[in-house]
Structures are given as structure tokens and as C-alpha cells.
PDB file of N, H, CA, C and O in Angstrom:
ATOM      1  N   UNK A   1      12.718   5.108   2.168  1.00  0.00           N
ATOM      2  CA  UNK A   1      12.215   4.000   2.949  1.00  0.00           C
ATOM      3  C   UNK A   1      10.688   4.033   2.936  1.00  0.00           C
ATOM      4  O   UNK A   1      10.195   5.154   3.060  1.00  0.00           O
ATOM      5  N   UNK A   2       9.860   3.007   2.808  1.00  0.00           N
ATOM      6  H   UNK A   2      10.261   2.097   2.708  1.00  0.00           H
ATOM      7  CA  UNK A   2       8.677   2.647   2.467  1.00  0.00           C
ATOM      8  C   UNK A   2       7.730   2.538   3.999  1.00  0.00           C
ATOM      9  O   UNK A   2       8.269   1.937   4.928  1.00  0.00           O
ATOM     10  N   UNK A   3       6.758   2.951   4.147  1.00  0.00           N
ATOM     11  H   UNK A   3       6.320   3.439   3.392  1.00  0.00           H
ATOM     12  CA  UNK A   3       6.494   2.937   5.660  1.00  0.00           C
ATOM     13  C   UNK A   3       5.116   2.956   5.308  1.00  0.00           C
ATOM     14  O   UNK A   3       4.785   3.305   4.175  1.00  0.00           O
ATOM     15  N   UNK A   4       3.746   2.400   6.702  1.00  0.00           N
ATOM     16  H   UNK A   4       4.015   2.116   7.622  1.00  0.00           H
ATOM     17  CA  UNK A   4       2.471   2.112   6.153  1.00  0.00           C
ATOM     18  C   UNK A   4       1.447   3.491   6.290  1.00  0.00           C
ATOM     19  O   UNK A   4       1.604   4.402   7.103  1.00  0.00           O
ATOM     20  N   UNK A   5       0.624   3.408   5.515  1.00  0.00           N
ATOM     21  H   UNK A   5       0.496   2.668   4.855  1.00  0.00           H
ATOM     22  CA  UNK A   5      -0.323   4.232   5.571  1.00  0.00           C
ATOM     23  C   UNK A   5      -1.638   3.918   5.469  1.00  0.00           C
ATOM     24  O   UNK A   5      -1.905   2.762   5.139  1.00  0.00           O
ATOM     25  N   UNK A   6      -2.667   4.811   5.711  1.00  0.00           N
ATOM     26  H   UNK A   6      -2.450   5.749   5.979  1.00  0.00           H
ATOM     27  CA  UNK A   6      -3.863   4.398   5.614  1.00  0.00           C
ATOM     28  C   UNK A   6      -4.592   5.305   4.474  1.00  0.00           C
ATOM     29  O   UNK A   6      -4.544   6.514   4.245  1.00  0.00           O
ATOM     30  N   UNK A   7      -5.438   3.994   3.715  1.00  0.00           N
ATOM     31  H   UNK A   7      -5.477   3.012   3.901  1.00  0.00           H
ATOM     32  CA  UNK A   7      -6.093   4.593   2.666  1.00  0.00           C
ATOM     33  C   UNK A   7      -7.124   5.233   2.768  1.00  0.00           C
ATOM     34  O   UNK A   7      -7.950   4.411   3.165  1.00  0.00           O
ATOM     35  N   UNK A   8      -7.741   6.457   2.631  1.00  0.00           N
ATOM     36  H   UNK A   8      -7.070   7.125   2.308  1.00  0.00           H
ATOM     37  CA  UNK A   8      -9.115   7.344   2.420  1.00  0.00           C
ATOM     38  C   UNK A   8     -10.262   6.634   2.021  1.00  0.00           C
ATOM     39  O   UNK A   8     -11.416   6.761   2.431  1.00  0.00           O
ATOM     40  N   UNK A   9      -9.858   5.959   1.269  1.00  0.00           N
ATOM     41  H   UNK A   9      -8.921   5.856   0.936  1.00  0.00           H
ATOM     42  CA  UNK A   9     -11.147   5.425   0.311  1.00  0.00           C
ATOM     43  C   UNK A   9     -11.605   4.227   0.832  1.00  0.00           C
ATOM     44  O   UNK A   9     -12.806   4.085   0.602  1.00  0.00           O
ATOM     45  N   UNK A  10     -11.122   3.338   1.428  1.00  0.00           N
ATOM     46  H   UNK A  10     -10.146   3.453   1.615  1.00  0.00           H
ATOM     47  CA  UNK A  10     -11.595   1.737   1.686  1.00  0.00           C
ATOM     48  C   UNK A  10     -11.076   1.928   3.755  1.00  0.00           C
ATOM     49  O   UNK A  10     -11.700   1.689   4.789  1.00  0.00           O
ATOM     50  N   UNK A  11      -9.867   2.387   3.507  1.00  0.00           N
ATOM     51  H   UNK A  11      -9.360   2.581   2.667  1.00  0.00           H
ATOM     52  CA  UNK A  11      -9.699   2.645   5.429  1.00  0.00           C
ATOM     53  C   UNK A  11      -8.722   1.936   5.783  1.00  0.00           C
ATOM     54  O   UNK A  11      -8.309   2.022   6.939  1.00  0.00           O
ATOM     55  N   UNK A  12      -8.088   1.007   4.790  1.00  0.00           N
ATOM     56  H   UNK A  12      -8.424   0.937   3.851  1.00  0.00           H
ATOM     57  CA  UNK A  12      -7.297  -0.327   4.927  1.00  0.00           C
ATOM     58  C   UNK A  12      -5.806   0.347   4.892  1.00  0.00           C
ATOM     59  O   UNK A  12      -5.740   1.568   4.756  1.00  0.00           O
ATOM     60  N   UNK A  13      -4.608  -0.426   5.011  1.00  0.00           N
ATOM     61  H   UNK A  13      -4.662  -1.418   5.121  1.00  0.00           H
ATOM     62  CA  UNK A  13      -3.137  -0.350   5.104  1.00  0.00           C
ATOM     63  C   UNK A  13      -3.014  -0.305   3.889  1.00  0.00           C
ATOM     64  O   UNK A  13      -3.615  -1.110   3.178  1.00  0.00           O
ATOM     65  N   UNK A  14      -2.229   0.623   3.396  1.00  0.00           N
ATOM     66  H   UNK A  14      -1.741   1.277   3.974  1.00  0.00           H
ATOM     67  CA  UNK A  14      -1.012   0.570   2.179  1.00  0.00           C
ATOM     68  C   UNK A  14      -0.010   0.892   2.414  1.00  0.00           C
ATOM     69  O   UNK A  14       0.359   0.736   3.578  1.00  0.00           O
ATOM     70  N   UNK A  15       0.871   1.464   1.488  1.00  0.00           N
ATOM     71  H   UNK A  15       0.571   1.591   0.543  1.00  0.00           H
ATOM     72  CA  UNK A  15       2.081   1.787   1.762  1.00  0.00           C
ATOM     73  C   UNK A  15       2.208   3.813   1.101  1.00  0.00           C
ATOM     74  O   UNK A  15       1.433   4.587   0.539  1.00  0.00           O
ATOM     75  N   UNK A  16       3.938   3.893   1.723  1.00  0.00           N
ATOM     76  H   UNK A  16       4.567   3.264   2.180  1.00  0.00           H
ATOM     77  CA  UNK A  16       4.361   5.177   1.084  1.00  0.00           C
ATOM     78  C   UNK A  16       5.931   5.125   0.997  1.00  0.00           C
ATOM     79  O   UNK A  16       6.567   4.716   1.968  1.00  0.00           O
ATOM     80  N   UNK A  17       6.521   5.506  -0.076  1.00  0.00           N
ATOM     81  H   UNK A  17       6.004   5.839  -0.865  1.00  0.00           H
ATOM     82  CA  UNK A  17       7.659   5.776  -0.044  1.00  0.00           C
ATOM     83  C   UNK A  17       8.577   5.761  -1.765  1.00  0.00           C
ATOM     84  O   UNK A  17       8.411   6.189  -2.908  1.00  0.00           O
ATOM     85  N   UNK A  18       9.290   5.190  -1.191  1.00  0.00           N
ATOM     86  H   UNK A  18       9.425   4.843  -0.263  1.00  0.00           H
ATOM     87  CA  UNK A  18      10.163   4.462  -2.462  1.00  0.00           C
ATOM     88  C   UNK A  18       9.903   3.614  -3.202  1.00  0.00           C
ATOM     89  O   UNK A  18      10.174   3.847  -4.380  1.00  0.00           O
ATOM     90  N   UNK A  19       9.226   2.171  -2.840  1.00  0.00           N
ATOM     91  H   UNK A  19       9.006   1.982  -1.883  1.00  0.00           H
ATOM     92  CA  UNK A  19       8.468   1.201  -3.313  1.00  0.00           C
ATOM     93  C   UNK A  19       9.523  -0.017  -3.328  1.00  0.00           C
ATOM     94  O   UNK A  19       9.375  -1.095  -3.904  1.00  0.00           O
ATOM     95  N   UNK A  20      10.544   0.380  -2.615  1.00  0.00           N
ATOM     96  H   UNK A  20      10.664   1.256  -2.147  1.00  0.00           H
ATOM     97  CA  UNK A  20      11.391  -0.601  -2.947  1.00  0.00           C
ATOM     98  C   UNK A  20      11.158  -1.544  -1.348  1.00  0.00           C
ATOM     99  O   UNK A  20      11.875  -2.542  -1.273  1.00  0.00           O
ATOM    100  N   UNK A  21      10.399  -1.326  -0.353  1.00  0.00           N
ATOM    101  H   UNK A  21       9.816  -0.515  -0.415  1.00  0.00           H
ATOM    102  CA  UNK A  21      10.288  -1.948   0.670  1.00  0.00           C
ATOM    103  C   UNK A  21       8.987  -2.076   1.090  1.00  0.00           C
ATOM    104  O   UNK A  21       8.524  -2.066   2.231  1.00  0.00           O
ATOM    105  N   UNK A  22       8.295  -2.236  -0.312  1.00  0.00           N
ATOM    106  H   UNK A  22       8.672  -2.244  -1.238  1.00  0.00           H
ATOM    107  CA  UNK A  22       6.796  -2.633   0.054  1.00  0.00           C
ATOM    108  C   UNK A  22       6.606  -3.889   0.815  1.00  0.00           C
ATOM    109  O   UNK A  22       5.886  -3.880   1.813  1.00  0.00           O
ATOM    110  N   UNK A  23       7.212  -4.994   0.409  1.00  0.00           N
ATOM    111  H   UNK A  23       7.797  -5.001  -0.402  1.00  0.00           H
ATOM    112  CA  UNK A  23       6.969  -6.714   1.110  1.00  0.00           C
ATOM    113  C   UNK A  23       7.487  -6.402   2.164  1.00  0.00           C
ATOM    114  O   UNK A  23       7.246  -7.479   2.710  1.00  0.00           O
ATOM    115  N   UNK A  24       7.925  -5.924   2.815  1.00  0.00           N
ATOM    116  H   UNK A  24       8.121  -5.049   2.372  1.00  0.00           H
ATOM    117  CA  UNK A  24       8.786  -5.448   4.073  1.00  0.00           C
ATOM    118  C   UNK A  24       7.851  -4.856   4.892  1.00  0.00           C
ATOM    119  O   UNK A  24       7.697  -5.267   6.041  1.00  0.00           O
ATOM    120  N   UNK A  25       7.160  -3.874   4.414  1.00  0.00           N
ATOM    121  H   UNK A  25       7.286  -3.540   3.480  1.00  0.00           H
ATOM    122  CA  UNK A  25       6.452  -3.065   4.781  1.00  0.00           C
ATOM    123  C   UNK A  25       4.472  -3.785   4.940  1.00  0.00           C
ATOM    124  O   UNK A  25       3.524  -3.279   5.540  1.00  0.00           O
ATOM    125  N   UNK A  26       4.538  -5.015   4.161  1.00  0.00           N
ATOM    126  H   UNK A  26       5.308  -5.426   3.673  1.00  0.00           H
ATOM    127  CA  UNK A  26       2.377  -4.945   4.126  1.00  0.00           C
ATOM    128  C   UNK A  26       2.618  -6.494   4.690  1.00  0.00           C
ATOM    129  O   UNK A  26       1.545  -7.063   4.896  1.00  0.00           O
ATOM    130  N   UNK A  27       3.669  -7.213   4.953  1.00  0.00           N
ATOM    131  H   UNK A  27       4.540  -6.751   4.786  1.00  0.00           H
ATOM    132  CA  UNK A  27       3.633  -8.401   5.255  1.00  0.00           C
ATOM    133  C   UNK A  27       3.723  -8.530   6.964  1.00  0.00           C
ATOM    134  O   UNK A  27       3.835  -9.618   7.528  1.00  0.00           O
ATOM    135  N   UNK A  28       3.655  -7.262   7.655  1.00  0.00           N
ATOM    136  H   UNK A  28       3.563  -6.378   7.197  1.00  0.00           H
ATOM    137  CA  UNK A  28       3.461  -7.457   8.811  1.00  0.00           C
ATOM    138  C   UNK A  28       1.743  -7.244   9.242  1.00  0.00           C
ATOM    139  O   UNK A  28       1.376  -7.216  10.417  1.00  0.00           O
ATOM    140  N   UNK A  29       0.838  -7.110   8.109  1.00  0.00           N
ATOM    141  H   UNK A  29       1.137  -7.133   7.155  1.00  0.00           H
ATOM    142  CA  UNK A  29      -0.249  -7.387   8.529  1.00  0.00           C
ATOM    143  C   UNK A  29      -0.950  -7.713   7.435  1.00  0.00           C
ATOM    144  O   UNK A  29      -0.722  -7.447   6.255  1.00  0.00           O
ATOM    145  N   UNK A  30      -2.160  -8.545   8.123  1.00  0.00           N
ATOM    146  H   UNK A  30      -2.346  -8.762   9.081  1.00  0.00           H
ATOM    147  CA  UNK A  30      -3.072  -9.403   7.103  1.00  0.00           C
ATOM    148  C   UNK A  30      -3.350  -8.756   5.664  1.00  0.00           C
ATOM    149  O   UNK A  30      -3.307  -7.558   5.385  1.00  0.00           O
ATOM    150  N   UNK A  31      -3.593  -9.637   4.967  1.00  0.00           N
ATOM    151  H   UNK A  31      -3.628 -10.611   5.193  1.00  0.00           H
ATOM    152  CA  UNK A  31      -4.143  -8.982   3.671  1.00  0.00           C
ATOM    153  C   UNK A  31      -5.687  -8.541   3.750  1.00  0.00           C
ATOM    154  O   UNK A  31      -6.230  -7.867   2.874  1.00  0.00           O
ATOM    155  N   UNK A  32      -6.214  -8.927   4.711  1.00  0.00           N
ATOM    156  H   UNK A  32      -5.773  -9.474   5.422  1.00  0.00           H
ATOM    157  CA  UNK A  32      -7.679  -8.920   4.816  1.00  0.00           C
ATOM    158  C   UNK A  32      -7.856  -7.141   5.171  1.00  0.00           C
ATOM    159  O   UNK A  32      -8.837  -6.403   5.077  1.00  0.00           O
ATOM    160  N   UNK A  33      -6.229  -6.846   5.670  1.00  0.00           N
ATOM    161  H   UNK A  33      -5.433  -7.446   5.746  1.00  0.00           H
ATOM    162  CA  UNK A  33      -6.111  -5.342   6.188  1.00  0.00           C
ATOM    163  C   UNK A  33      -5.763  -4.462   5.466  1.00  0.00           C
ATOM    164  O   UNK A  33      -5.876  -3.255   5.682  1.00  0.00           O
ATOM    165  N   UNK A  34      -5.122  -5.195   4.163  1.00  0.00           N
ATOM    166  H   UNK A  34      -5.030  -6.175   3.988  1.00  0.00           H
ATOM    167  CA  UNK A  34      -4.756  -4.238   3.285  1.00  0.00           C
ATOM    168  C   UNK A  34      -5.506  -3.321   2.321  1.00  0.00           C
ATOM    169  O   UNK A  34      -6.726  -3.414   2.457  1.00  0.00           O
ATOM    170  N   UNK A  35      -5.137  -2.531   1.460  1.00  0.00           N
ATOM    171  H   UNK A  35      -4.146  -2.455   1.349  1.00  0.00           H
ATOM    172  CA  UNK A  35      -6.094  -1.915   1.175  1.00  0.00           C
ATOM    173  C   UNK A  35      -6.611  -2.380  -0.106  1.00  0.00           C
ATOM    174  O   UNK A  35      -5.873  -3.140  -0.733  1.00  0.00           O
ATOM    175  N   UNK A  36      -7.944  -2.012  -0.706  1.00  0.00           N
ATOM    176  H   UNK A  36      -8.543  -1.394  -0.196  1.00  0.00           H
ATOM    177  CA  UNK A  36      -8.056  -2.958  -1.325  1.00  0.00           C
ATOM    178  C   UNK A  36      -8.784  -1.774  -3.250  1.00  0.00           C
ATOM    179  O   UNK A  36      -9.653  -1.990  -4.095  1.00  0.00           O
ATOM    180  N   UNK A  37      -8.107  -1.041  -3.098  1.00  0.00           N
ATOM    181  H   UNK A  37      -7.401  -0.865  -2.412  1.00  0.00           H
ATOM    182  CA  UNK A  37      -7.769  -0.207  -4.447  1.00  0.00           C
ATOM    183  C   UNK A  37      -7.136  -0.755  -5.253  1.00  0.00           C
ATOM    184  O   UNK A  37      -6.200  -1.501  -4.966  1.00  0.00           O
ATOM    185  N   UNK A  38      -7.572  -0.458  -6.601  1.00  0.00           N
ATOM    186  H   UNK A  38      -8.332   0.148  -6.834  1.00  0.00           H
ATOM    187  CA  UNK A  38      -7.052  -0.596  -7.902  1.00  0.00           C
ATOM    188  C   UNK A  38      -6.261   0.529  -8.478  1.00  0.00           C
ATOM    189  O   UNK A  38      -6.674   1.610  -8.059  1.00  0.00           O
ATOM    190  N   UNK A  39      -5.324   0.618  -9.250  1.00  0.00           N
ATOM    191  H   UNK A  39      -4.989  -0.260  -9.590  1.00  0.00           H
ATOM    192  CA  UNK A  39      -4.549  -1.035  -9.780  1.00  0.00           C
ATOM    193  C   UNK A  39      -3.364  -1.616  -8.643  1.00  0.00           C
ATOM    194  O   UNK A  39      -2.763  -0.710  -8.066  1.00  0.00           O
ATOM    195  N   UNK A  40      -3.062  -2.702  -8.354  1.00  0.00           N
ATOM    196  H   UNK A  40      -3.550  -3.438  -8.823  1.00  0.00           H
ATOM    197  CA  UNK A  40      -1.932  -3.118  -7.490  1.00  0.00           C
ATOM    198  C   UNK A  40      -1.193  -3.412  -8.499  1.00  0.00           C
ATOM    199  O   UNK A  40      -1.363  -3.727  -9.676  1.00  0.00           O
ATOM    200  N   UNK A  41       0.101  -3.156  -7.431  1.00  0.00           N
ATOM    201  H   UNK A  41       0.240  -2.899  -6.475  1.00  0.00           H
ATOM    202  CA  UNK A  41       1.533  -3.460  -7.917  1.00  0.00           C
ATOM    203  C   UNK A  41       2.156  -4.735  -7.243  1.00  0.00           C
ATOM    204  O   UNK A  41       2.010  -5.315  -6.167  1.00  0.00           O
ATOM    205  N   UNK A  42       3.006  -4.922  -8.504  1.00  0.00           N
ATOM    206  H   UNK A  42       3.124  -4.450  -9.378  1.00  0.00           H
ATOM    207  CA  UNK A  42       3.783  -6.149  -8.510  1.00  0.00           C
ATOM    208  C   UNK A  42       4.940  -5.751  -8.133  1.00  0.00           C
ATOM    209  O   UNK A  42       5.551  -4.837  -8.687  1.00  0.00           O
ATOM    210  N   UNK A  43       5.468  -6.587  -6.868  1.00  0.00           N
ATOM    211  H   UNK A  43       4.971  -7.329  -6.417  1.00  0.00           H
ATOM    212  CA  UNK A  43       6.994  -6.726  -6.947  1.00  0.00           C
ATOM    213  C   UNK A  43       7.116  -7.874  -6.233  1.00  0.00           C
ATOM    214  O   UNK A  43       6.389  -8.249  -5.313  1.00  0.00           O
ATOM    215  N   UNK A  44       8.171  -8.475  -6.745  1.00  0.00           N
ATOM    216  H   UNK A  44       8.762  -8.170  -7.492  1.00  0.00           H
ATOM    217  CA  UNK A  44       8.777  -9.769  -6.371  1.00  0.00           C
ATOM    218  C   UNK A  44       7.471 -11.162  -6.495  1.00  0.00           C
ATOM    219  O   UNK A  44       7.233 -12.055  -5.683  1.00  0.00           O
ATOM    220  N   UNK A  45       6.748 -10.835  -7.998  1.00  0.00           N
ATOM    221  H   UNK A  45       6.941 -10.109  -8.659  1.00  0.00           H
ATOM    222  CA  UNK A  45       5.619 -11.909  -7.661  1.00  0.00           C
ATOM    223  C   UNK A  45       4.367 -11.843  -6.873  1.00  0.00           C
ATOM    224  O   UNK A  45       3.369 -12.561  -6.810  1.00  0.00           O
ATOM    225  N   UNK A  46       4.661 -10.983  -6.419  1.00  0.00           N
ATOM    226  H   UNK A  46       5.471 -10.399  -6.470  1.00  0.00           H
ATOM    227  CA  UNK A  46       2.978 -10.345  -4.932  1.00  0.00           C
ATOM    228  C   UNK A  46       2.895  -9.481  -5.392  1.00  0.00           C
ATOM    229  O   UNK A  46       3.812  -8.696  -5.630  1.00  0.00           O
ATOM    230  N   UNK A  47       0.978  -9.286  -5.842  1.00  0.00           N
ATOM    231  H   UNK A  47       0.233  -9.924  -5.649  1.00  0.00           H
ATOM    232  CA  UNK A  47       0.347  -8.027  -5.560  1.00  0.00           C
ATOM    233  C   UNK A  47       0.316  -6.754  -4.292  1.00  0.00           C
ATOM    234  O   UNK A  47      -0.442  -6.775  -3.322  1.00  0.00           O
ATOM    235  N   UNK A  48       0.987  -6.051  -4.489  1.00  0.00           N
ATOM    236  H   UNK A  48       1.603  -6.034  -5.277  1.00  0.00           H
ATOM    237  CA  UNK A  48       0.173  -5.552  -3.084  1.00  0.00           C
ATOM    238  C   UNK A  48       0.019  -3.956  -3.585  1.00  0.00           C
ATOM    239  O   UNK A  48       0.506  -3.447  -4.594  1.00  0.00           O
ATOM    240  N   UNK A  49      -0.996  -3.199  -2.328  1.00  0.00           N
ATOM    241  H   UNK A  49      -1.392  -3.613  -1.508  1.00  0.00           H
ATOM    242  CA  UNK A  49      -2.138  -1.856  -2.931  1.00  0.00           C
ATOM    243  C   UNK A  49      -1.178  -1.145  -3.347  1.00  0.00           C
ATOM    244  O   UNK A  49       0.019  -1.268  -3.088  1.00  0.00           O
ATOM    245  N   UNK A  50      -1.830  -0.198  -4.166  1.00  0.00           N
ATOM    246  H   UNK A  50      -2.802  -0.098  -4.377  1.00  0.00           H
ATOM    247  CA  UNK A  50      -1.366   0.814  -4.867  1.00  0.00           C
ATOM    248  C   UNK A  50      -0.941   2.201  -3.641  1.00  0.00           C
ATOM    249  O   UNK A  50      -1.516   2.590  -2.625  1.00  0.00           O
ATOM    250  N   UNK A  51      -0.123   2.487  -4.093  1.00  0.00           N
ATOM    251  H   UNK A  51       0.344   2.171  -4.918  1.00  0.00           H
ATOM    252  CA  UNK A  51       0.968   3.493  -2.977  1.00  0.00           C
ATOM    253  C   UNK A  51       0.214   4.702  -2.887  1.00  0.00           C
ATOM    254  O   UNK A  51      -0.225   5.380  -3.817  1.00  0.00           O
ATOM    255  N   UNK A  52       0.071   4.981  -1.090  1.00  0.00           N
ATOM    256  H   UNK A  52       0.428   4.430  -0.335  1.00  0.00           H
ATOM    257  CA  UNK A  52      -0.590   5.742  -0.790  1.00  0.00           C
ATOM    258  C   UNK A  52       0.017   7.190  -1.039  1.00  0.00           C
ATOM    259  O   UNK A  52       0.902   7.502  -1.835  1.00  0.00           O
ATOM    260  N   UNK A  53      -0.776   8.090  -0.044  1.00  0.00           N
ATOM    261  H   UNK A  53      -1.496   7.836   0.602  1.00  0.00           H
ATOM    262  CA  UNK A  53      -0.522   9.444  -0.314  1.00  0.00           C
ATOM    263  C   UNK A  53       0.278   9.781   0.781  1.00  0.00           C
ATOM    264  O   UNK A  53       0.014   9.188   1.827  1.00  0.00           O
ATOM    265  N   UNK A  54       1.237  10.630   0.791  1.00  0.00           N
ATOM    266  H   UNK A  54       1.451  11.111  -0.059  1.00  0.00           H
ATOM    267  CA  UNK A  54       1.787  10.927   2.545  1.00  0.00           C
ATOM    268  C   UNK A  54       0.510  12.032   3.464  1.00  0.00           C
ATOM    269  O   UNK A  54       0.021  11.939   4.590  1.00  0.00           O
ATOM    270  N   UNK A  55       0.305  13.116   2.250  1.00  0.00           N
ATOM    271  H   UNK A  55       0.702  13.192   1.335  1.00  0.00           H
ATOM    272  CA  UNK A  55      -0.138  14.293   2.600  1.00  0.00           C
ATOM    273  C   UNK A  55      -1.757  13.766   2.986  1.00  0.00           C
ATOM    274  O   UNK A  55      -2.447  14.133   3.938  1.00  0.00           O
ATOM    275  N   UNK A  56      -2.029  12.975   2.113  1.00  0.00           N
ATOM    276  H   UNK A  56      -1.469  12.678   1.340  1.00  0.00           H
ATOM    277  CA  UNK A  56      -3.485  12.863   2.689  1.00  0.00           C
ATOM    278  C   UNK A  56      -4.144  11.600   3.171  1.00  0.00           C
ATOM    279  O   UNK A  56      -5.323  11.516   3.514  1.00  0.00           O
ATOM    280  N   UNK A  57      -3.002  10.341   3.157  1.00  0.00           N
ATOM    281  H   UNK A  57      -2.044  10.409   2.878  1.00  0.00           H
ATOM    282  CA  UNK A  57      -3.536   8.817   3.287  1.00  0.00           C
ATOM    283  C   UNK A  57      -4.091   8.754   2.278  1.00  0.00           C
ATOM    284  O   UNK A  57      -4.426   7.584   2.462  1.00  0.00           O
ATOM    285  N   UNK A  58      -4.454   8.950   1.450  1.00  0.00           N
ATOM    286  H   UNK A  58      -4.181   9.901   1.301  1.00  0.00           H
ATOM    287  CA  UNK A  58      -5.156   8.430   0.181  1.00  0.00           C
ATOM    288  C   UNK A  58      -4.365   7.376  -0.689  1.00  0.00           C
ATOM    289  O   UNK A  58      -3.184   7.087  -0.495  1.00  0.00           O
ATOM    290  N   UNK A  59      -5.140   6.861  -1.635  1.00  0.00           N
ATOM    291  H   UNK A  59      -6.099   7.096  -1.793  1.00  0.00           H
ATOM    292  CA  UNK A  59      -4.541   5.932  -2.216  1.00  0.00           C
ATOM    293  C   UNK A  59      -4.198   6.827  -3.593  1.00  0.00           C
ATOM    294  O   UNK A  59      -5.000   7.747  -3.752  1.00  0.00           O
ATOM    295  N   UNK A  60      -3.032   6.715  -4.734  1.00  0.00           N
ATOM    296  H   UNK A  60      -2.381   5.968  -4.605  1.00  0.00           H
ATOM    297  CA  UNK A  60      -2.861   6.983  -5.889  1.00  0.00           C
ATOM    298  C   UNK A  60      -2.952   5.912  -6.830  1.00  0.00           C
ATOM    299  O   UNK A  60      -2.202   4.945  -6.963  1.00  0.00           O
ATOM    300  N   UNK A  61      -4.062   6.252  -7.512  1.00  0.00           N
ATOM    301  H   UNK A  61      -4.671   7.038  -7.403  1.00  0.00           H
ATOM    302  CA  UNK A  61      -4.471   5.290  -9.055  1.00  0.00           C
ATOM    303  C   UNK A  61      -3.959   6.137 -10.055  1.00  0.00           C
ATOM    304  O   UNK A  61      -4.289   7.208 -10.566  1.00  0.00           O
ATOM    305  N   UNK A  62      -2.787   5.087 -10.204  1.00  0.00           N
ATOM    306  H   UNK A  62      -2.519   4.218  -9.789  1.00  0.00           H
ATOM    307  CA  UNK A  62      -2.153   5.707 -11.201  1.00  0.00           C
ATOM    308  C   UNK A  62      -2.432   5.205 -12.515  1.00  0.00           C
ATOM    309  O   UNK A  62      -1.893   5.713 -13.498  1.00  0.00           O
TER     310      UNK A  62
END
């Protein structure tokens, strides 16, 4: 299960988990909140940030 996190680098919301409940997971807050690291992922047609870290909030550029 996919749940939010906060990124190190910018400070903004991403995600962590599985990836299968990202839109589930970043659509309860603004995009203006999200985080705003490269590269984003696609699912279902929407960008959204690249999947954080559990251990450290960080973001992974993969």
C-alpha cells in the first residue's frame, strides 16, 4: 500500500510503497504540494513525483 511522504530535497509530498496507489495517494493534495523532482512517473495518464524513500523521505531518481 502506497502512503505519502516527504521529500529531502524540495520539502514537498510524494509518495512510498508499491506504486500501485499513487493517484489515490497525491490527489488528496495540491500539486503545488507535490514534490517537484525529476524524473516523474506515469500511471493512468498523470505525472506524479518520483517515489520517495521510507528510511529517509528522500526522493529516488531512478
Amino acid at each position: 500500500m502506497c502512503h505519502k511522504t516527504s521529500c529531502s530535497h524540495c520539502h514537498k509530498y510524494t509518495w512510498v510503497g508499491c506504486g500501485n496507489h499513487i493517484p489515490s495517494v497525491m490527489t488528496k493534495f495540491p500539486k503545488e504540494e507535490w514534490c517537484t523532482c525529476e524524473p516523474k512517473i506515469e500511471k493512468g495518464g498523470e505525472k506524479y513525483p518520483p517515489k520517495g524513500s521510507m528510511s529517509s523521505g528522500s526522493c529516488e531518481l531512478l
